[in-house]
ROFILO-308367 format. One record per residue (C-alpha): residue in three letters; y, x, z. Coordinates in pm, whole numbers, padded with zeros to 5 digits, always signed. Layout:
BEGIN
ALAYXZ;...
This chain:
BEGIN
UNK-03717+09837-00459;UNK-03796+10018-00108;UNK-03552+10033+00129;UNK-03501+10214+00474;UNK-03317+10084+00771;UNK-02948+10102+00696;UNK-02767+10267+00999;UNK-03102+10201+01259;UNK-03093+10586+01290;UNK-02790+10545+01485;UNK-02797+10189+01608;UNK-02727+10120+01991;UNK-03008+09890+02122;UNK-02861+09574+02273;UNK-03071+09504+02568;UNK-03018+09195+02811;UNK-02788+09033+02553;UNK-02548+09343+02637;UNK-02520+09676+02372;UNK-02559+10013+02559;UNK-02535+10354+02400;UNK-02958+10399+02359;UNK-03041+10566+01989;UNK-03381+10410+01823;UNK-03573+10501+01514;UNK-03772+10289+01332;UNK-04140+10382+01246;UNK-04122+10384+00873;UNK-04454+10454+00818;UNK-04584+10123+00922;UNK-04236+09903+00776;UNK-04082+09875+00495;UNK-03749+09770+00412;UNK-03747+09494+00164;UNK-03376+09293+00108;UNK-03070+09376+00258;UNK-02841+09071+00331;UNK-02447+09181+00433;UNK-02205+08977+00545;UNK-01832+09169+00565;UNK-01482+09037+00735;UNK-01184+09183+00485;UNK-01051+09519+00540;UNK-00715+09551+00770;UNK-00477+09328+00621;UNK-00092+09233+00683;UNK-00010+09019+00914;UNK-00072+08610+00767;UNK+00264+08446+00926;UNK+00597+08637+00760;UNK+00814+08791+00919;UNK+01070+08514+01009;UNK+00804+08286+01174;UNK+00816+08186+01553;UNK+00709+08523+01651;UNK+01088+08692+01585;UNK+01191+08452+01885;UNK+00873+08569+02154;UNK+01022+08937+02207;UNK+01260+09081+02205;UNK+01106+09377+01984;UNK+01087+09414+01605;UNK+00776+09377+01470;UNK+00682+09633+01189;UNK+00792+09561+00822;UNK+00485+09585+00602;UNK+00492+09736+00261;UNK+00274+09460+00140;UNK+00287+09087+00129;UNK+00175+08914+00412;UNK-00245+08842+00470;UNK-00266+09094+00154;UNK-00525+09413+00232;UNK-00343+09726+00286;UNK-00375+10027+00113;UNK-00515+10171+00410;UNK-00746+09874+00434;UNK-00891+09958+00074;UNK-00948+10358+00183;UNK-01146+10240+00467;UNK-01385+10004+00250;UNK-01437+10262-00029;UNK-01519+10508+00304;UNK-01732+10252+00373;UNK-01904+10174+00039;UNK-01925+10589+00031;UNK-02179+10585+00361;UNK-02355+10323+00249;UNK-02484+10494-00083;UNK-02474+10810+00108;UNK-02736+10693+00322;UNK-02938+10477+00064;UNK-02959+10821-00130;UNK-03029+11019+00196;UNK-03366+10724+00180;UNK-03427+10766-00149;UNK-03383+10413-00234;UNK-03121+10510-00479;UNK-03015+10829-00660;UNK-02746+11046-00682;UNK-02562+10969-01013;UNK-02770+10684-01125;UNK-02717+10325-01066;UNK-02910+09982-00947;UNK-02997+09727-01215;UNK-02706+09478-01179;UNK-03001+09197-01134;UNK-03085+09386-00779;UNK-02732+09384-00662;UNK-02431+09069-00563;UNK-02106+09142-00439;UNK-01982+08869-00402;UNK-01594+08781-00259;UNK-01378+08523-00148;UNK-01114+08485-00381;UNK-00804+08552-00154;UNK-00624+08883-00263;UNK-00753+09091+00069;UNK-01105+08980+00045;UNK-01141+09030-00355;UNK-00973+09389-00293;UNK-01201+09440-00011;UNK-01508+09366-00227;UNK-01330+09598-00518;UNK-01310+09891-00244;UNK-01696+09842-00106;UNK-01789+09864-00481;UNK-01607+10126-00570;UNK-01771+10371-00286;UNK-02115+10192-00296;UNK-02150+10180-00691;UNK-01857+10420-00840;UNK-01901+10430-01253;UNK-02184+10180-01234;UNK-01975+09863-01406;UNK-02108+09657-01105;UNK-01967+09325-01145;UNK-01781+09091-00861;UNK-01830+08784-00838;UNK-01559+08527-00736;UNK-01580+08171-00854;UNK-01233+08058-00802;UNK-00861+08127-00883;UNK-00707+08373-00678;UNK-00544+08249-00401;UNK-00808+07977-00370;UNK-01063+07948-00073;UNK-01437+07949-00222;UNK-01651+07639-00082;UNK-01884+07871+00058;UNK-01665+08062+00250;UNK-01412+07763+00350;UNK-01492+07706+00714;UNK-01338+07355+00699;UNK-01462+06980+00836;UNK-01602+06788+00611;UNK-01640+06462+00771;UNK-01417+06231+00874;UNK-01654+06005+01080;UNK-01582+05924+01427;UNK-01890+05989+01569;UNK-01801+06328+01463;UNK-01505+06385+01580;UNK-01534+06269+01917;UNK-01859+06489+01943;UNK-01661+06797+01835;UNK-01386+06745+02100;UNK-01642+06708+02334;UNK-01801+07054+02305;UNK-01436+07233+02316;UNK-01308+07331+02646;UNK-00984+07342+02587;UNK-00865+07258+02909;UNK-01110+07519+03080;UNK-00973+07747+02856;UNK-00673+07722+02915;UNK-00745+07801+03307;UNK-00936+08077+03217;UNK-00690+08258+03037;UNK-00381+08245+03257;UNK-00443+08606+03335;UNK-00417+08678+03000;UNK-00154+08498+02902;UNK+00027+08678+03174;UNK-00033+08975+03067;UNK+00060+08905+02712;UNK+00379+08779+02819;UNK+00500+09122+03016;UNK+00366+09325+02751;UNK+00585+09110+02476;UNK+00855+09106+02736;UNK+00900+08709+02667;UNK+01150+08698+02978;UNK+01399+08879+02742;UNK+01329+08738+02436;UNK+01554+08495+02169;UNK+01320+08197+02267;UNK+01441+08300+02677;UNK+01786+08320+02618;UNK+02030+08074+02817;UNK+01743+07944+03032;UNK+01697+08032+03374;UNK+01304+07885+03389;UNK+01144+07976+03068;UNK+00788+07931+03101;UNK+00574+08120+02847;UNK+00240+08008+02743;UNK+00255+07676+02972;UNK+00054+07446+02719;UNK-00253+07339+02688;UNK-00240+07200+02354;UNK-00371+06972+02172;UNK-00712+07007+01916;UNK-00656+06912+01563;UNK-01004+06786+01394;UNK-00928+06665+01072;UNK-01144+06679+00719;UNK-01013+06907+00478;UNK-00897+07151+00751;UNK-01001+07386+01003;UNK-01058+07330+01387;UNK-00736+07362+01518;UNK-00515+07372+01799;UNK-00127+07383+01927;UNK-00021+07515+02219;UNK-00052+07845+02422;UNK-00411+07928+02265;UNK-00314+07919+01870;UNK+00053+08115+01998;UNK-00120+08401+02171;UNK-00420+08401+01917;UNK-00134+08469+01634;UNK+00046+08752+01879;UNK-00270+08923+01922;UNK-00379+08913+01583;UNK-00019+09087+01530;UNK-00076+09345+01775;UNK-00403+09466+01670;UNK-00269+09494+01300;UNK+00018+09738+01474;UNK-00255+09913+01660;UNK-00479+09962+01322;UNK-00182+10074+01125;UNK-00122+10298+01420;UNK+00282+10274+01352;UNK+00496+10514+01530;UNK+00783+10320+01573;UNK+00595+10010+01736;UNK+00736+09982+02117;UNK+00514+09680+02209;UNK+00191+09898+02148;UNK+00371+10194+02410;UNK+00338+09905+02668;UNK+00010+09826+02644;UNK-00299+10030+02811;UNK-00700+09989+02748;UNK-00688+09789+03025;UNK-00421+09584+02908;UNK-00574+09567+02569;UNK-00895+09468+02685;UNK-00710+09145+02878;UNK-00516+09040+02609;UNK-00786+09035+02341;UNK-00948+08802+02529;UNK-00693+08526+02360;UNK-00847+08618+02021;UNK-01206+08653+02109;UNK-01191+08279+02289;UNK-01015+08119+02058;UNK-01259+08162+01835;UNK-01577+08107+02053;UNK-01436+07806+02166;UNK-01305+07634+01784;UNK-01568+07800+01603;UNK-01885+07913+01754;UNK-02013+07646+01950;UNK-02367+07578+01798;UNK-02264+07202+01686;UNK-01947+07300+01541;UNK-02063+07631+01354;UNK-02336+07457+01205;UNK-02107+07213+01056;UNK-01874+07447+00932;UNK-02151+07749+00798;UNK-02351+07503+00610;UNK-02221+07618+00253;UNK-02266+07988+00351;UNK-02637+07903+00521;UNK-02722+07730+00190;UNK-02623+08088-00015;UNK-02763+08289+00231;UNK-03125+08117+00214;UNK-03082+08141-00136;UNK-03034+08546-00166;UNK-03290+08576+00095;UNK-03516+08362-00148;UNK-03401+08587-00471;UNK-03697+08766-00541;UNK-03466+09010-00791;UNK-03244+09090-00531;UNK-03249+09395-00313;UNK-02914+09395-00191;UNK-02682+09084-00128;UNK-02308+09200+00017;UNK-02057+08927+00056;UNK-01712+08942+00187;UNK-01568+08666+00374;UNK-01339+08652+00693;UNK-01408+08668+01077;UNK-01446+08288+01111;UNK-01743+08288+00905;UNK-01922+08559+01107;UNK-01828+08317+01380;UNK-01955+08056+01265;UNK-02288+08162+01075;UNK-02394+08385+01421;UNK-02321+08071+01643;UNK-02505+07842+01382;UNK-02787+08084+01382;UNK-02782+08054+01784;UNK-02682+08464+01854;UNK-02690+08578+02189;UNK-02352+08683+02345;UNK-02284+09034+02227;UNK-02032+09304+02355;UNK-01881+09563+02051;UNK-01844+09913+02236;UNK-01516+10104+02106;UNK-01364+09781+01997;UNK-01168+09498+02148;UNK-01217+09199+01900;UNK-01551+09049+01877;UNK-01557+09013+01453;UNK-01374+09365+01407;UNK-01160+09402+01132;UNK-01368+09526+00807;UNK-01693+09509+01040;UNK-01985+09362+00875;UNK-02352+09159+00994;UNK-02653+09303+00792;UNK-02970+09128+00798;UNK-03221+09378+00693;UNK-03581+09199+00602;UNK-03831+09410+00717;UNK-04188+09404+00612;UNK-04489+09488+00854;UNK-04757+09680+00653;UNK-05006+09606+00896;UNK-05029+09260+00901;UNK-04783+09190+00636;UNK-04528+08983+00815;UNK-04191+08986+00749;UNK-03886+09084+01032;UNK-03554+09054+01044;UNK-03344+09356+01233;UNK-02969+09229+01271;UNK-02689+09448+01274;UNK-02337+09430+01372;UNK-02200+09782+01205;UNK-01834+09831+01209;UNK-01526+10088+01304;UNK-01399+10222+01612;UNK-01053+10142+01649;UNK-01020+10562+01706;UNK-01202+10549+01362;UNK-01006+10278+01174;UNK-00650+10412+01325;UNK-00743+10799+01185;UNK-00870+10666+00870;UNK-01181+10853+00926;UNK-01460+10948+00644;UNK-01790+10789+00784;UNK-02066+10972+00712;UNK-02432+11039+00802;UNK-02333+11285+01095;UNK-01987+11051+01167;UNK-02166+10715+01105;UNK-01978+10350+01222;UNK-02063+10200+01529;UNK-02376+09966+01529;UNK-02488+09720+01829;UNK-02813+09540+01726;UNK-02818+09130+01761;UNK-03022+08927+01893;UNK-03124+08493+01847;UNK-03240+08215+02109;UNK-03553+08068+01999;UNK-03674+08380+01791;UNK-03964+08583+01862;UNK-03929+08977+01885;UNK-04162+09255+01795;UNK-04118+09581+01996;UNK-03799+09668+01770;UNK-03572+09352+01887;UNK-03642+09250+01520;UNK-03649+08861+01468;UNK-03977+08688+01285;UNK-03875+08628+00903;UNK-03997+08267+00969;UNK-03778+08219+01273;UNK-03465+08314+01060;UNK-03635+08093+00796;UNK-03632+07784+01020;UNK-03272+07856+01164;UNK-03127+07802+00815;UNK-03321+07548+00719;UNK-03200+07322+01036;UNK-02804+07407+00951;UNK-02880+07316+00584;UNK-03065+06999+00707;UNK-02839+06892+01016;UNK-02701+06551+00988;UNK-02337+06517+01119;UNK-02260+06159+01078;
């Protein structure tokens, strides 16, 4: 089936490795859109760690009770999706790649989910505003509640060699340095000096260790210390800020400015566990292997699956992405934000491209629960690879992409 570009009508080019607010359009007379290859993080979610966790004893605030269990997708998380799913088709029908009131051949189309409770809902939202009345099918090949192989970011060796090669490429230490200014800043905002953990001792020091990395099979990178705490108060933070509670005093002390320092906690903690080329490749094999395999699914048109943010960590630092800045967002894998690889065909010479997309909310957008539409669209910052030659669109050669995948599937790691 022919395809346009999804969202390249209003896509940002992202020049110098840095996104800056330039509109493109994409000559459609001389390519044509061929697959469409998504990749989404879950929609906002409840915080993971309850409610009685080491966070009660960091501030001295209350932290907002959620109406649904914790790391489940909120109901506000699902409206978003289906707002989501809704542009999509939208714009496919605005193309004329699909029609208003008729549906894809289920053959054309996967959606397929992690099988946690806010990724499965997140897939069951996407579907319902991509596909509504269609009886398009998820897929999710485990119980619920159980993490799918090929979106389980975990190690899988237990070698030595590897191990010591993994600590090697982490920073932790450098880190740590780096982020004293954050950590500072976290630390008023939280108002740690007055908090349960604080009380009875004159010289509490907050966010004083380094920690120690955690590299075992069967498990994720880890780490303990300052970089895991603050990683988990952000995360909690930015929930409040999505939600966009009323009652929530930590969020009154915290500016843009503010915001923007903090967040760098999150961002690093996963740049530094996860996306280090080495380490991603390791852990993004499984999803490589299913991506090459959709890309190589000559049925398929469009592929959408729905994972979490460590696997867009990990699959854009396997695939050797160039550093990227999100404009109208403070985390680098937003909330509900999503990676399309479009494949492109040149009708010229009849090579193949591949334009990659990061497309995802504003927080303004995500807080207001805003419709996105083709006059309202999402926000969209064009990627780009090392090793990966461009045509004059920023799009990547087909065989480039090709090759990337192939040497994650291949890569040795004993």
């Amino acid at each position: 089936m022919k395809k346009s570009c999804l969202f390249l009508l209003c896509a940002m080019s992202f020049l110098s490795n840095h996104a800056i607010g330039s509109i493109h359009t994409t000559p459609t007379t001389d390519y044509q859109l061929e697959k469409v290859f998504i990749f989404s993080r879950h929609g906002v979610r409840t915080p993971i760690i309850k409610s009685d966790s080491q966070l009660t004893q960091v501030t001295p605030y209350q932290w907002t009770a959620w109406q649904e269990a914790p790391g489940e997708l909120m109901s506000k998380g699902a409206d978003l999706e289906v707002k989501f799913g809704r542009y999509i088709r939208d714009y496919l029908n605005q193309q004329g790649l699909t029609k208003i009131n008729q549906c894809l051949p289920p053959e054309q189309v996967l959606i397929y989910t992690n099988s946690l409770q806010r990724t499965l809902a997140t897939g069951q939202a996407l579907t319902l505003g991509l596909f509504p009345g269609c009886g398009i099918q998820l897929v999710n090949n485990v119980a619920l509640g159980t993490m799918d192989p090929v979106f389980n970011p975990i190690v899988r060796n237990d070698s030595q060699t590897f191990k010591q090669e993994a600590i090697s490429r982490i920073p932790l230490k450098q880190t740590h340095q780096k982020l004293q200014t954050a950590y500072q800043v976290l630390g008023e905002v939280i108002d740690y000096a007055q908090s349960p953990h604080c009380q009875g001792k004159t010289d509490c020091a907050f966010f004083s260790k380094e920690g120690t990395l955690k590299i075992e099979k069967g498990k994720e990178v880890g780490v303990s210390g300052s970089l895991r705490l603050g990683k988990t108060i952000v995360d909690n933070l930015l929930i409040e800020l999505y939600a966009n509670p009323l009652s929530s005093k930590i969020l009154s002390r915290l500016t843009s400015e503010k915001w923007e320092i903090i967040n760098q906690i999150k961002n690093e903690y996963f740049t530094v566990l996860r996306g280090e080329k080495f380490i991603a490749s390791h852990l993004a094999q499984s999803l490589a292997t299913f991506m090459q395999q959709e890309l190589n699914n000559s049925q398929r048109t469009m592929s959408l699956l729905v994972g979490h943010d460590t696997n867009i960590i990990t699959l854009l630092g396997a695939l050797g992405v160039k550093s990227y800045r999100l404009p109208n967002q403070y985390e680098s894998t937003p909330i509900g934000g999503k990676v399309f690889f479009e494949i492109w065909r040149d009708k010229k010479n009849n090579t193949k491209w591949v334009n990659t997309q990061y497309v995802y909310q504003s927080i303004e957008q995500i807080q207001q629960d805003q419709a996105l539409t083709l006059t309202t669209p999402p926000q969209s910052v064009q990627l780009h690879f090392e090793q990966c030659k461009e045509n004059e669109l920023g799009f990547c050669a087909y065989s480039d992409i090709e090759t990337k995948l192939t040497e994650i599937i291949n890569q040795s790691f004993d």
